[in-house]
N, C-alpha and C positions, 0 to 999 in steps of 0.2 A: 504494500500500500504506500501510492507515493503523494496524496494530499488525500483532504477532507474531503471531496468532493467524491473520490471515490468510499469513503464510509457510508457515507452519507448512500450513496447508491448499495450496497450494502447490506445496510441492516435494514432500508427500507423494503426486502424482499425476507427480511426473520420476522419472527412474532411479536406481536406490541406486547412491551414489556410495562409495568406500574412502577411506577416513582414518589417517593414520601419526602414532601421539600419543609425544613426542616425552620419556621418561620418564615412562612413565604408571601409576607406585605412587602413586596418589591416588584416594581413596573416591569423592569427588566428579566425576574423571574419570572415572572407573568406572562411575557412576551416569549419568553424562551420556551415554555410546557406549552405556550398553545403553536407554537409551531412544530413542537416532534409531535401534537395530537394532530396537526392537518397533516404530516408528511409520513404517518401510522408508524410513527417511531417506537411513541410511548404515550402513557394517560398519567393523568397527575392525581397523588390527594395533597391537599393544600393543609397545613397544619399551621396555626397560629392565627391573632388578631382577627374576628368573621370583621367585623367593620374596616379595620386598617386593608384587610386581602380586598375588599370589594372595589374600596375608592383608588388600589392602585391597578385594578383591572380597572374599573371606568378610565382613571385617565391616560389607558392605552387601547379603550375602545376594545377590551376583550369581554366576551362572556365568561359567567363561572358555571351556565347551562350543563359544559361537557364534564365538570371537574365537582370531586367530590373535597368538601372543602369542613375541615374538624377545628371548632374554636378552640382556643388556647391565647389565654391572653399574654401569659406570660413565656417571656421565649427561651426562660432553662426547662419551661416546663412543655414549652413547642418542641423544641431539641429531641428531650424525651422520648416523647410523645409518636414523631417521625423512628425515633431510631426503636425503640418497640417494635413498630410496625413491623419493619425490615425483619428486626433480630426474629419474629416470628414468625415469618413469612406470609406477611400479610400485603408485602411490595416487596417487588425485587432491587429495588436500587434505592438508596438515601443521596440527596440533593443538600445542600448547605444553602439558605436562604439569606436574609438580610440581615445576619448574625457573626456575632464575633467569632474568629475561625479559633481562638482558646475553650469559649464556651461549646462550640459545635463539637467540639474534638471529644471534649471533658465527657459529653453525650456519648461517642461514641466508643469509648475507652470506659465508659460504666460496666464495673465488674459483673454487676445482676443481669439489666438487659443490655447491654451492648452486642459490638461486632468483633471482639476479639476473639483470635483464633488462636493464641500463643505461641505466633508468629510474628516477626516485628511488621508495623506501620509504615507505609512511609508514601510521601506523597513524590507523583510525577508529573511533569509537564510536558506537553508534546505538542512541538512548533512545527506548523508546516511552511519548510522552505522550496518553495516555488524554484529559486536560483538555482540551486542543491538537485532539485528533482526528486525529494528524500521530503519524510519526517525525521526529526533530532528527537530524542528523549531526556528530559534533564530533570537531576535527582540528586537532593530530596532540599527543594525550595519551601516548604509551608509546614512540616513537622519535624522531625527530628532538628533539633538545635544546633548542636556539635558532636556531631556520633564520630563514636572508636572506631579502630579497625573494625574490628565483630561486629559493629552497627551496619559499618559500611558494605564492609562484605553481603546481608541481606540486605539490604537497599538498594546495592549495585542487582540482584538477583530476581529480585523484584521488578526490577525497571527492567529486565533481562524475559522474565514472563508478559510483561505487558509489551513490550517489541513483539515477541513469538506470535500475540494475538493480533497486532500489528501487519503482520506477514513478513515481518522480521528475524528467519529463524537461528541465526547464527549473527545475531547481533555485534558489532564492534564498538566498542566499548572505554571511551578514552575516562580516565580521574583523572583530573584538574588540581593544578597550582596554580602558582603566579610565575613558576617556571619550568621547564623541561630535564633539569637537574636533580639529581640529588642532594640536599641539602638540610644536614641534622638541627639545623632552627628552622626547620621550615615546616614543620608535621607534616603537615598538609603530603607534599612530596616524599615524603619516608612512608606512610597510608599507600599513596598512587602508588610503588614498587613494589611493596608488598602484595597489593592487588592484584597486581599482572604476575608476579611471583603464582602466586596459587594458581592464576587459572593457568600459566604455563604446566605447572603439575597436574591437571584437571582436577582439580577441587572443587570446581560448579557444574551443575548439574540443575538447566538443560544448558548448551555447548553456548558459551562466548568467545570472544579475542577480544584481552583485556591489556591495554596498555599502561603508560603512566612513569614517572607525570606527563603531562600536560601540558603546555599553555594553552589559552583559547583558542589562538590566531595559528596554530598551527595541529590543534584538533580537528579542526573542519574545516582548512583550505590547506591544497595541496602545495601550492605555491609557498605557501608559508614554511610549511616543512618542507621542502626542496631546498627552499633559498637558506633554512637552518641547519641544512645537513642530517633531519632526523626521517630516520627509515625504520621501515617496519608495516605488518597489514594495515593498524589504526591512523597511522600518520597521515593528517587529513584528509581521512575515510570516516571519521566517528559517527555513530548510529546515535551512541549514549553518551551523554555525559553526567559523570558522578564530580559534584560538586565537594569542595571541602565540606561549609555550614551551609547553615540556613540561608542568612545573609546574600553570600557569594550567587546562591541558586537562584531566592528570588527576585535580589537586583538583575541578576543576567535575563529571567523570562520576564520582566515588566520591561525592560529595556528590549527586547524585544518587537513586544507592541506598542510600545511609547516612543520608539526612535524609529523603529524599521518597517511598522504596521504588520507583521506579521498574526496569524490568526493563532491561537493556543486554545488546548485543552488544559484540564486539571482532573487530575483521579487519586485517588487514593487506594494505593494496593495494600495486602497482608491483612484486610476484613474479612467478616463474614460474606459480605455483598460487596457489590461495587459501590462506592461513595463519590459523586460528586463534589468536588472540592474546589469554589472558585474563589474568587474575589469581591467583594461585593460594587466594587466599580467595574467591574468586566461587561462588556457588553452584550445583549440578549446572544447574538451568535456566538460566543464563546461558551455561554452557558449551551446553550441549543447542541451544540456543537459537543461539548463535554457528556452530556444527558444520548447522544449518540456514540460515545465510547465507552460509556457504561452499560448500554445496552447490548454491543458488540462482547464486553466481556461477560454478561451474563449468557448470550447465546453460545458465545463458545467451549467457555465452563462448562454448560449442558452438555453438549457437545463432547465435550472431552468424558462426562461421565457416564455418555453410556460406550464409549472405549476402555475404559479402564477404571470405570467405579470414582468414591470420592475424591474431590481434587478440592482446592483454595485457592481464592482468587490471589 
């Protein structure tokens, strides 16, 4: 898969899947579920605020006719409420609405009903570069803070599954510095070799080509690493990029669409379900557009279990 356009073509030929948006008084939420309900993506229930949900469908001229819509005034108690849902399977996918992404999280990392699998979290974003002719994967911009190696290591494997669903199957795989060296002040780059160390020994499972470090400019342009002298399958080939922190990750995929207009997803891997995970400035098709690759991983997960029994997103 080499843009949204073809998802989008896609999953509109799998089953409409249900989605629990998770405080959804937001125009741009609003816009976003009634667009995968006209393009038979997905159907919505709306959880939080019934007054605040209606007046921000009026003022984008939507109906709440198609959508089944559960009051909840308060929105640790909407969070909830949506992530219930899911954890019972009463919807397939959870949506993050016009809520703080600490309080959404907190939701779904609740011990009782939550989505935890006992497999680590970790959120991805996936840019489509037109230029490229590629989607990028970049991990982990919005949950984990500053993970270890052992963080890293399932984060990177993570975003290694969600490529494979992708049609990515043998993903390459760059970690990221601020240089292509090794350098004992630098963590960051002592992380990136040990990375590509493992999966040189096959440590991961299913198959990547993992590099590292990194710089940016010579992760994903080839020129770059030409003109650096750095060789190798990932040298401005990366599929993936595994970010140091948080920080690094989500300054890079906001700069993204704020400098370069690029379109992105957000998902959150290692739930029970697929999690929608965006931004609450993001725009309807970003959202729209995300709410289509968590539908894509719930079709293929099925998918895969009647091959070979249970799996995890």
């Amino acid at each position: 898969m080499k843009d949204f356009e073809a998802l989008l073509r896609l999953v509109a030929k799998h089953p409409v899947r249900r989605v629990a948006v998770a405080v959804a008084q937001d125009p741009s939420v609003i816009q976003a579920v009634e667009e995968a309900r006209t393009r038979d993506i997905a159907e919505a229930v709306l959880v939080g605020d019934e007054r605040e949900i209606a007046e921000a469908a009026e003022s984008v001229g939507v109906s709440l006719d198609e959508f089944r819509v559960m009051h909840e005034a308060d929105p640790l108690g909407a969070v909830d409420r949506a992530v219930s849902m899911v954890s019972s399977g009463g919807a397939d996918i959870l949506m993050k609405g016009y809520t703080h992404t600490d309080d959404f999280l907190r939701g779904v990392l609740n011990k009782e009903h939550g989505l935890r699998t006992g497999s680590i979290m970790s959120h991805v974003f996936i840019a489509e570069f037109r230029e490229l002719d590629k989607l990028i994967f970049i991990t982990d911009g919005a949950m984990n803070i500053a993970p270890d190696l052992e963080q890293k290591s399932a984060i990177l494997l993570n975003a290694v599954h969600l490529a494979n669903i992708f049609g990515v199957m043998t993903p390459k795989v760059a970690v990221l510095g601020a240089v292509e060296l090794v350098n004992p002040a630098m963590p960051a780059t002592v992380d990136a070799a040990a990375l590509a160390k493992m999966a040189d020994r096959r440590q991961y499972v299913p198959a990547s080509t993992v590099g590292g470090p990194f710089a940016l400019d010579n992760a994903i342009s080839v020129a770059a690493a030409k003109h650096k002298k750095i060789t190798g399958p990932v040298a401005g080939e990366a599929d993936i990029l595994v970010v140091p922190n948080i920080e690094a990750g989500n300054m890079l995929a906001k700069s993204l669409v704020y400098f370069a207009h690029h379109r992105l997803i957000g998902l959150l891997m290692g739930a029970k379900a697929p999690v929608v995970l965006t931004s609450r400035a993001d725009t309807m098709e970003s959202k729209m557009l995300s709410i289509a690759g968590a539908v894509l991983m719930v079709n293929m997960k099925r998918a895969l279990q009647l091959k070979v029994g249970k799996v995890h997103y």
